[in-house]
N, C-alpha and C positions, 0 to 999 in steps of 0.2 A: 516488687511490691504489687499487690492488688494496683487495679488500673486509678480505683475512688481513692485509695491512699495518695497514691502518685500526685493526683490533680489535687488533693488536699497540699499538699509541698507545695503546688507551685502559685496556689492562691494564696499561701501564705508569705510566699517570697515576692507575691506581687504587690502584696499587701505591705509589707515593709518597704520594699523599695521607696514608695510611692510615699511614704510617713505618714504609714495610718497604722498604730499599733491594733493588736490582734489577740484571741489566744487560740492554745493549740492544745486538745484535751484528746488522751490516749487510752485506750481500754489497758487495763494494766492486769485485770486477774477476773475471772467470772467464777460460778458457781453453779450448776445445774441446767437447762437453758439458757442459750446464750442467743439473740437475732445474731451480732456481730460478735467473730472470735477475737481471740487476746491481738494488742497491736492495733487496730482498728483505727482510725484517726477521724478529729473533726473540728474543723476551725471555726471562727466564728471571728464576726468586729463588733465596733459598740454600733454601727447602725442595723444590726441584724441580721447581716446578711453569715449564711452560710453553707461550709464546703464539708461536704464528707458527714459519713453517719458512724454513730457509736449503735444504736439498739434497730436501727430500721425503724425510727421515727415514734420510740416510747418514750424518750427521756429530752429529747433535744428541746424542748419547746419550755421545759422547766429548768435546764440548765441554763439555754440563752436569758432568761427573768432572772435568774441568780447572777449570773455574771454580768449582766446590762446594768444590774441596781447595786450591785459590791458587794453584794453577799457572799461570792464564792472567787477564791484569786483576785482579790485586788490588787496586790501587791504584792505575791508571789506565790508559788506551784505550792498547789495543794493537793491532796487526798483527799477523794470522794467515794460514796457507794452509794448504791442507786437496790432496793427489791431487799434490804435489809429484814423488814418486817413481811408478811402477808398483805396488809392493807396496803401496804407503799406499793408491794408489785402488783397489789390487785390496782391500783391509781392510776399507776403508769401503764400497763398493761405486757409487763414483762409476761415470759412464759413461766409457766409454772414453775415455782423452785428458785426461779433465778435470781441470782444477782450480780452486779454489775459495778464495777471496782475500777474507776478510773484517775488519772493524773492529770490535772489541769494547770498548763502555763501559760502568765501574764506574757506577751512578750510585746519588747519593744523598738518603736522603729527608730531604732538607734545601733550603731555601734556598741557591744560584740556581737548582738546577734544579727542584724542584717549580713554579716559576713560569716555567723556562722550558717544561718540557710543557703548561701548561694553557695558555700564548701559542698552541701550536702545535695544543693539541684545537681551541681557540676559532678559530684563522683554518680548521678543517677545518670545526666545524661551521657557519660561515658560507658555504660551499664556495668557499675562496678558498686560496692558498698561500703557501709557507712555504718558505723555504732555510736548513739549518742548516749552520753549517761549525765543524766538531771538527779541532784540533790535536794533533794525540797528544805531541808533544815538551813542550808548555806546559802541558798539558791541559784546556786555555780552551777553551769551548765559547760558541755565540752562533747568533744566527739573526736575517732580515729580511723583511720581508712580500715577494712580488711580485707579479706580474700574470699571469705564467703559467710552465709549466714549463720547467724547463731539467734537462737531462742532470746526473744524478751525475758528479761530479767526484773522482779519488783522484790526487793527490798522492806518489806514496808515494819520493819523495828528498826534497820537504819533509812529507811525514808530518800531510797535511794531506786531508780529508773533506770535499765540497759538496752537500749530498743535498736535491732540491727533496721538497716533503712537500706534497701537491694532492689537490682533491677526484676522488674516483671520477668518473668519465665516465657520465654520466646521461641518459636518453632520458627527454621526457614526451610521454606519445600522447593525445590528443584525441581522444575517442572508443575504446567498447568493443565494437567489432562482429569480425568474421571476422578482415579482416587485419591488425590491432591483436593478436590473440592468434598468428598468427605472428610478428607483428614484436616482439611484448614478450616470449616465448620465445628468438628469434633472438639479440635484443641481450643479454637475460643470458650467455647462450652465447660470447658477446665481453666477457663480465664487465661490460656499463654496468647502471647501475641503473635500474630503471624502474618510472615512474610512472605509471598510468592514470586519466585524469579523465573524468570521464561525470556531467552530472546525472539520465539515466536509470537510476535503481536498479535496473529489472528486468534491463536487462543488464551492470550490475556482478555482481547475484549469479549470474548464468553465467557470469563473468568464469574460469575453472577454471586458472589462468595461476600455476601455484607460484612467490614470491618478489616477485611485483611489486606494489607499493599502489596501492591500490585509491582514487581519491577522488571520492567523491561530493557535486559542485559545479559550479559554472559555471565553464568552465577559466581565464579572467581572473583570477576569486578566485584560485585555487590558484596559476597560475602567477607570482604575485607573493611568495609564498614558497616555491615550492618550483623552480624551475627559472630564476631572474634573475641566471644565471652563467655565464661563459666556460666551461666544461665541458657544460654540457647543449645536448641537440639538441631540438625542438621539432617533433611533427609534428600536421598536425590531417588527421583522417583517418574523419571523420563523414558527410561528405557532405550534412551540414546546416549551412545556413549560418547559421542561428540561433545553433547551438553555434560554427562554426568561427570564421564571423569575430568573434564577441566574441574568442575563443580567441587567433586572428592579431591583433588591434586590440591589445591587451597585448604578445603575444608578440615583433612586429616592435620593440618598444620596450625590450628585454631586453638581457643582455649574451650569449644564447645565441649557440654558434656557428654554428649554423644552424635555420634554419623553413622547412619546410616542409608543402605542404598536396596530400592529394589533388582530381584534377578533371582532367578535357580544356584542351587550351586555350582552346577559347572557356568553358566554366566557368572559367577562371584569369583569362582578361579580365575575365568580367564581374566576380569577385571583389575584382579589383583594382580596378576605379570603384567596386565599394562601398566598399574603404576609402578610398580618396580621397574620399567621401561622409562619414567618420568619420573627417575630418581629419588621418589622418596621411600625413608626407610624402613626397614624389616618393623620398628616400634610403629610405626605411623600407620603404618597400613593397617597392623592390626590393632589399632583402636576400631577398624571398621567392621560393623554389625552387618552382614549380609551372609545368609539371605535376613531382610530384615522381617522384623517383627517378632511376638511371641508368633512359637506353633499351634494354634488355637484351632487348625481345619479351615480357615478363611479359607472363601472363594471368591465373595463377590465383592465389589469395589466399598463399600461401606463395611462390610468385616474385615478387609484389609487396612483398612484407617484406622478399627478397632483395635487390631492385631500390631499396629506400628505402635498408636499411642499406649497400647499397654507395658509395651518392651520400652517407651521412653519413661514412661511413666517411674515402670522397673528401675532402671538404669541409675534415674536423677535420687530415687528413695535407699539406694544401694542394695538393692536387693537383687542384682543379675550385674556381677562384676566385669564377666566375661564376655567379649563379640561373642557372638552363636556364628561360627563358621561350617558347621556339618548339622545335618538335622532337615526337620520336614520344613518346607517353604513358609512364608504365612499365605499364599493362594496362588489362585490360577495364574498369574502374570509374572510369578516369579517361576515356575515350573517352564517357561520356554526360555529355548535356547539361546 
């Protein structure tokens, strides 16, 4: 999930707890300009406080007046739109064209649902997902683990809601050198999360890379809690084989969507008979993308972060099924031996 969705869950699960009911209103379909895409989330209580945005702050200010005074969900999930007419978007100050189609739910701090938000923090914080589907006619609500995402679904002649709920998309880089600090700036920039392993401390604390954690360990260790999920990509990017292939020896064994590692080809060869050296096997290895990146002519350390995150980019969209084991390098640092 986006990072504001995310934190929208967890105010709303703190907000139950605690027995303060809530509600919880979701972009369900748009039309022409959009500030926020479909899915979008934002909660809100009856003292006004609230979490997460639907328009980037066109509509929220008339929504909360409607649902503070029972004009809209009092009593249960309803269907709204927002930018219907000209004059309403010209009000609100939608973008041109737009309109804005969302689902708002009463919810209460009670049993079923206080149990069913904490179903739903718990499969996030394990970084796994979740589909909930809201009936607005019945107002039965429900949800089922899955495997990976699937598209929002709105119903709206049977009045029915399908919203997958997944972890953030996560980068962990192996190694804290040069273009590690491009590529961990890059990927926030594309909203993944990221995570930096190094058990060289002195350059974790030049690590100067705002938002990304920092850990200080052998990436094995780490990658066994923190990155062993269909959302995260996995790069080793040290150029020490000490660090990387411990790193890769874990990593090929993951459920990440992709690993890769910087080096030449013949450093990718030789890499690969070392881990055939460290028994894993012929499938394993070759999930690995090295030399990594697209071939794009990078050279310098910020076109090589370009050149990784395009090929993950690739990878996660299905559009480059196959490691790239032969082919031109993505730059200067994978060209030595």
């Amino acid at each position: 999930m986006h990072a504001v969705d995310n934190e929208v869950l967890n105010q709303v699960t703190a907000w139950l707890e605690a027995g303060e009911p809530c509600w919880l209103a979701t972009v369900a379909k748009t039309w022409g300009s959009s500030p926020r895409p479909v899915g979008s989330l934002l909660a809100c209580n009856r003292r006004g406080s609230i979490s997460g945005s639907l328009s980037g702050g066109c509509v929220e200010d008339d929504l909360l007046e409607k649902l503070t005074k029972g004009q809209l969900a009092a009593e249960r999930a309803q269907f709204f739109q927002y930018g219907v007419t000209a004059e309403e978007s010209e009000k609100f100050g939608l973008p041109c064209g737009g309109h804005l189609s969302i689902v708002v739910e009463p919810l209460q701090a009670a049993e079923p649902w206080r149990g069913h938000f904490r179903h739903l923090r718990g499969r996030l914080a394990q970084r796994r997902a979740v589909r909930r589907r809201v009936d607005l006619q019945s107002g039965a609500f429900s949800h089922r683990d899955v495997e990976a995402f699937e598209p929002l679904r709105w119903d709206e002649a049977a009045q029915v809601l399908e919203h997958t709920y997944g972890p953030r998309r996560h980068l962990f880089i192996i190694g804290a050198g040069m273009v590690s600090k491009y590529l961990a700036d890059l990927a926030q920039k594309l909203d993944y999360e990221v995570t930096v392993c190094d058990p060289r401390q002195n350059l974790l604390q030049d690590f100067n890379v705002p938002g990304a954690q920092l850990v200080n360990d052998m990436p094995d260790d780490a990658l066994r809690t923190c990155a062993n999920d269909p959302s995260s990509a996995i790069v080793a990017l040290t150029h020490d084989p000490r660090i990387d292939d411990m790193g890769l020896m874990e990593a090929l064994k993951t459920d990440a969507f992709y690993v890769g590692a910087l080096g030449s080809k013949r450093t990718s060869a030789k890499r690969r008979e070392r881990l055939r050296a460290l028994d894993l096997s012929e499938a394993e290895i070759n999930r690995l993308h090295a030399p990594i990146g697209l071939p794009i002519g990078s050279k310098t350390p910020p076109e090589i972060a370009v050149a990784v995150m395009a090929e993950v980019i690739a990878v996660q969209a299905g559009r480059s099924a196959e490691p790239r084991q032969t082919g031109q390098p993505a730059g200067p640092a994978s060209r030595s031996a």
